[in-house]
C-alpha positions in Angstrom: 0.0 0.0 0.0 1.4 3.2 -0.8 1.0 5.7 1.8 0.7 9.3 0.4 2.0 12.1 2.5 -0.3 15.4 1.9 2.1 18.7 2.5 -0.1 21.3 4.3 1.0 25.0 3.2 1.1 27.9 5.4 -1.0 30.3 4.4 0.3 33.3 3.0 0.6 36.0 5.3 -1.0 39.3 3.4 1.7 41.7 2.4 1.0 45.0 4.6 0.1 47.9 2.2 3.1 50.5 2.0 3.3 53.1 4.9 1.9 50.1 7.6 3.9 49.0 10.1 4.8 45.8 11.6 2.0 46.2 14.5 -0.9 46.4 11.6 -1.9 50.3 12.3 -1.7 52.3 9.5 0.5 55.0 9.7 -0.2 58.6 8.7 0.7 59.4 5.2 3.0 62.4 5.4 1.3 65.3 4.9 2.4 67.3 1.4 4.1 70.4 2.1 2.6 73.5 1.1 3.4 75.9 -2.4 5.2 78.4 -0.2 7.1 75.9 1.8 8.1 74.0 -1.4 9.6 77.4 -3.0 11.8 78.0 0.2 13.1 74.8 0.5 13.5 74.1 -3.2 14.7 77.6 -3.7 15.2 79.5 -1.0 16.6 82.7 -3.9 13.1 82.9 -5.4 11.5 82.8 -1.8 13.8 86.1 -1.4 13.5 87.8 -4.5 9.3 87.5 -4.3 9.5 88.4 -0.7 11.8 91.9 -1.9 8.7 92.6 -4.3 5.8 92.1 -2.0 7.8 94.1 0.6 8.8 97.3 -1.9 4.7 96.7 -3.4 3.2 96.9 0.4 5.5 99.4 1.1 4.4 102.1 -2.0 0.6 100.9 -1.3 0.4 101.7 2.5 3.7 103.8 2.9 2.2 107.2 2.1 -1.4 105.9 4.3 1.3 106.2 7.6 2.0 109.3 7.4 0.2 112.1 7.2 2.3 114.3 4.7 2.2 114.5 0.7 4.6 114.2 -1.2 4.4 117.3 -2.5 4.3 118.9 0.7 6.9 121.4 2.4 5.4 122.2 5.7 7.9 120.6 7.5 11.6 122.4 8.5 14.4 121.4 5.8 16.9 118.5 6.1 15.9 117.4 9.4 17.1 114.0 10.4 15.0 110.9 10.6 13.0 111.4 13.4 9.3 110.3 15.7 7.4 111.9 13.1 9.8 112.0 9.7 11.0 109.1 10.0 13.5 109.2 7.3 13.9 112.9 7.6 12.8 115.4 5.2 14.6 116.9 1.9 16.0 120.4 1.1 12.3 121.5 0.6 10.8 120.6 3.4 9.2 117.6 1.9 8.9 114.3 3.9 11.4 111.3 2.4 9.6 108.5 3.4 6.6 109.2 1.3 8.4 110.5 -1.5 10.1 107.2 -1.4 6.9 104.9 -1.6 5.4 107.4 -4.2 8.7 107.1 -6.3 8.5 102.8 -6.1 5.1 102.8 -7.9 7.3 104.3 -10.8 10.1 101.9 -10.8 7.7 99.1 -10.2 6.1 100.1 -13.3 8.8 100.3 -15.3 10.2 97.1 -14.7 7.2 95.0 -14.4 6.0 96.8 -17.7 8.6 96.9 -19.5 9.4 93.3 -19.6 5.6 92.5 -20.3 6.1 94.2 -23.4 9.6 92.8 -24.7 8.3 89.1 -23.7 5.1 89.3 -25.8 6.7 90.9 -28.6 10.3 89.1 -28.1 8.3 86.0 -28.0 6.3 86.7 -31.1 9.0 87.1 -33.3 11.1 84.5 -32.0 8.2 82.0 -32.4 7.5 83.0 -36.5 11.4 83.0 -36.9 11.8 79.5 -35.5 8.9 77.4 -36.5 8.6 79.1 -40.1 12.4 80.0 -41.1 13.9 80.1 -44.6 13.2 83.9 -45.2 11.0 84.8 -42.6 13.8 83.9 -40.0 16.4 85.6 -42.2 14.6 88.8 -42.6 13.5 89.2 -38.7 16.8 88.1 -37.4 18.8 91.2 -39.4 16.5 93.5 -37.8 16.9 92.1 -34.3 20.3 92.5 -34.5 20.4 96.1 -35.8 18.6 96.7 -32.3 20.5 94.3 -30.6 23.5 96.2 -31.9 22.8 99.7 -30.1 23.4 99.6 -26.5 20.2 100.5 -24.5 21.2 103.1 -22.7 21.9 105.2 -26.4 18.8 104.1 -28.0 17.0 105.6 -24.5 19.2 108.8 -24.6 18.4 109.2 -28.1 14.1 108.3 -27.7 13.7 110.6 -24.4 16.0 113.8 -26.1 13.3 113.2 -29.4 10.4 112.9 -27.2 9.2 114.0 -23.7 11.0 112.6 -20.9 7.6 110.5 -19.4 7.2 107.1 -17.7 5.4 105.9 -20.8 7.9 107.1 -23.3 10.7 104.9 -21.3 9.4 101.8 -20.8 8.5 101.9 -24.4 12.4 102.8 -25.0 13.8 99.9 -22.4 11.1 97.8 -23.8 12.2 98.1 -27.3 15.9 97.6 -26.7 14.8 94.5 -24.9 12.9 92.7 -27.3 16.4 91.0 -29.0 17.0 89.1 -26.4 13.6 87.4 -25.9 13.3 87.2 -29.5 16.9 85.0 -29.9 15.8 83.1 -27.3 12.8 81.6 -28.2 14.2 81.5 -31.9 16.6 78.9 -30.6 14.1 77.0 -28.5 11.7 77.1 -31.4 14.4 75.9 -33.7 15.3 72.4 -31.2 11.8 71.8 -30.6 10.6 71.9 -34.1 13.0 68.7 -34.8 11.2 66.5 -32.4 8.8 64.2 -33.2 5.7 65.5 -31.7 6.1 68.7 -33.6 6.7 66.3 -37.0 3.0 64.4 -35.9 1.2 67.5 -35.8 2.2 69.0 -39.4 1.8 65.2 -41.0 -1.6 65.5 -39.3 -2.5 68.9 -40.8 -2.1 71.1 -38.1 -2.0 74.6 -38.9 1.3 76.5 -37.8 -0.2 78.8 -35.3 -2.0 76.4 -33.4 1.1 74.4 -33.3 3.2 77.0 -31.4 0.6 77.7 -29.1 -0.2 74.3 -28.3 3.3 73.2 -28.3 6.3 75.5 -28.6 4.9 78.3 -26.5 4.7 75.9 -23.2 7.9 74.4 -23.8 9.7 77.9 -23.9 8.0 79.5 -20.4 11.2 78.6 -18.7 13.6 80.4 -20.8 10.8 83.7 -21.2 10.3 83.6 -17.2 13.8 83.5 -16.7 14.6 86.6 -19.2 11.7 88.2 -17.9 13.1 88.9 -14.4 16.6 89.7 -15.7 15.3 92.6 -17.7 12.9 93.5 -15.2 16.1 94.0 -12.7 18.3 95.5 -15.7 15.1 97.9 -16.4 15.2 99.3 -13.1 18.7 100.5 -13.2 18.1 101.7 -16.7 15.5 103.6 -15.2 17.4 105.6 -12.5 19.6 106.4 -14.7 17.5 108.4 -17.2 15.9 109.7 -13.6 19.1 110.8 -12.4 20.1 112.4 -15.9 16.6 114.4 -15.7 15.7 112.4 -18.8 12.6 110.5 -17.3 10.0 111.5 -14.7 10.2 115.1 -14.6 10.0 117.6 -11.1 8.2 117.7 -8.7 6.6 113.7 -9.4 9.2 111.8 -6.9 11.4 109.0 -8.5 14.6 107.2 -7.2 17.1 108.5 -9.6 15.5 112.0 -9.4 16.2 112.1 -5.2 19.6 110.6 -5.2 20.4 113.6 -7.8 18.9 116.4 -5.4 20.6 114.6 -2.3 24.0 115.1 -3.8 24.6 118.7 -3.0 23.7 117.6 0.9 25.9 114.7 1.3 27.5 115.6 4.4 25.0 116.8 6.4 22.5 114.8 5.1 23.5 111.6 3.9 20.4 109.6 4.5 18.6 111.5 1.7 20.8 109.5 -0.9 21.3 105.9 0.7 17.4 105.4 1.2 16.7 106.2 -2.9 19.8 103.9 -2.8 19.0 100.8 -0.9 15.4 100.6 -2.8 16.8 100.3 -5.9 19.1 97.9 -5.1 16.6 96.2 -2.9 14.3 96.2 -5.9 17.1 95.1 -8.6 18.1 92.2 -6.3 14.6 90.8 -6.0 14.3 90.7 -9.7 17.8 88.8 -10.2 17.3 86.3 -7.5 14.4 85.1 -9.0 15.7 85.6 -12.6 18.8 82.8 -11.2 16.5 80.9 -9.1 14.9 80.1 -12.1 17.3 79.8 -14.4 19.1 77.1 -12.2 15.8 75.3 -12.0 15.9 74.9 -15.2 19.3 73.8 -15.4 18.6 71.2 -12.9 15.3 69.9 -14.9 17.2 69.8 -18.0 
């Protein structure tokens, strides 16, 4: 008689789902960080630079609501030092320098945020038709992108605001135009890699017409490189800007700006020093804000890529 042995199998103990632990309570599932905190841990520059800009924005919304002077004002005693009730002092006409200061922001704020809009849509624009349509199209726009590119901003601004009124309008249509270039050579030579890639190829075999395809496809794939020129020429803008301001070239007396006070303060340097380093330490405040998050996002691109 053959006797026949019958193995008995364990039974399988159920795998624990991930995140349980060996005592069979589930543990909490980590909870996602937050947008902000993700910024200042991924990028703790960009945290920086948009904290700069909300502070200088609050500051030329609510600055002149604190105190209880215009800026055109000059009821106060001349150059007094930063005191209880002008707290950065006053300037050689009475007039108190901490609202002129926030009044003057709203112009350089202005400036820079406009005038990169401007260069970005058109820069982008012409980049876009140079790279996805080429042959004489791209020929013909890039010779006159670099007869721009070939004047140095400062001259083509010298030249505009001499022609026409010095006016906030007039130069961020100047800064704007000598910006343009340099968004349009970028997205050119994003255009021209990404129109060699397949998915481009699939959508003009499928009859796709050439606008849609570069708003459905190139213009995503080129934010990184327009948001990273953005806030360089935003920064670059700014200086631009208190330059024509100190020159007398943009806003004109009495409207306050940053170049404009650093020139009148000049005269008072010794006994009045603060009158210059506050018109100072905004602009740089404001120029720094725009280039840390102008590098902040260009290394996040270099890190994706």
């Amino acid at each position: 008689m053959t006797t026949t042995t019958k193995t008995q199998t364990a039974p399988r103990e159920h795998a624990a789902p991930a995140g349980t632990p060996s005592g069979g309570r589930p543990r909490r599932a980590p909870r996602a960080p937050g947008a902000l905190r993700r910024w200042a841990g991924g990028a703790p520059g960009l945290s920086v630079g948009i904290g700069l800009l909300v502070l200088l924005l609050a500051f030329t919304l609510l600055g002149p609501l604190l105190r209880p002077f215009g800026p055109y004002d000059s009821d106060s005693i001349p150059l007094l030092a930063p005191n209880a009730t002008n707290w950065l002092g006053t300037d050689d006409l009475g007039r108190d320098t901490f609202v002129r200061l926030a009044v003057a922001a709203r112009t350089s704020l202005a400036v820079s945020f406009f005038t990169a809009l401007i260069a970005a849509l058109i820069g982008t624009a012409i980049g876009l038709i140079a790279g996805l349509w080429g042959r004489w199209v791209d020929a013909t726009l890039m010779v006159i992108v670099e007869l721009v590119l070939a004047i140095p901003a400062i001259l083509l601004a010298l030249c505009a605001v001499t022609v026409f009124t010095g006016s906030v309008p007039t130069v961020i249509a100047v800064l704007a135009l000598a910006a343009i270039p340099e968004f349009a050579r970028l997205v050119r030579a994003r255009c021209l890699e990404l129109r060699e890639l397949d998915f481009v190829h699939s959508a003009r075999v499928s009859g796709v017409a050439s606008w849609r395809i570069a708003l459905r496809h190139l213009v995503p794939n080129t934010l990184p490189v327009i948001a990273v020129q953005f806030a360089n020429t935003a920064a670059i803008s700014i200086l631009l800007e208190a330059s024509l301001s100190y020159l007398g070239l943009s806003v004109q007396p009495p409207t306050p700006s940053w170049g404009l006070m650093i020139f009148e303060a000049q005269n008072y340097m010794s006994e009045s020093p603060w009158l210059a380093i506050s018109p100072l330490i905004t602009i740089l405040a404001l120029s720094i804000g725009w280039g840390l998050i102008g590098e902040s996002l260009a290394a996040r691109r270099r890190s994706i890529v």
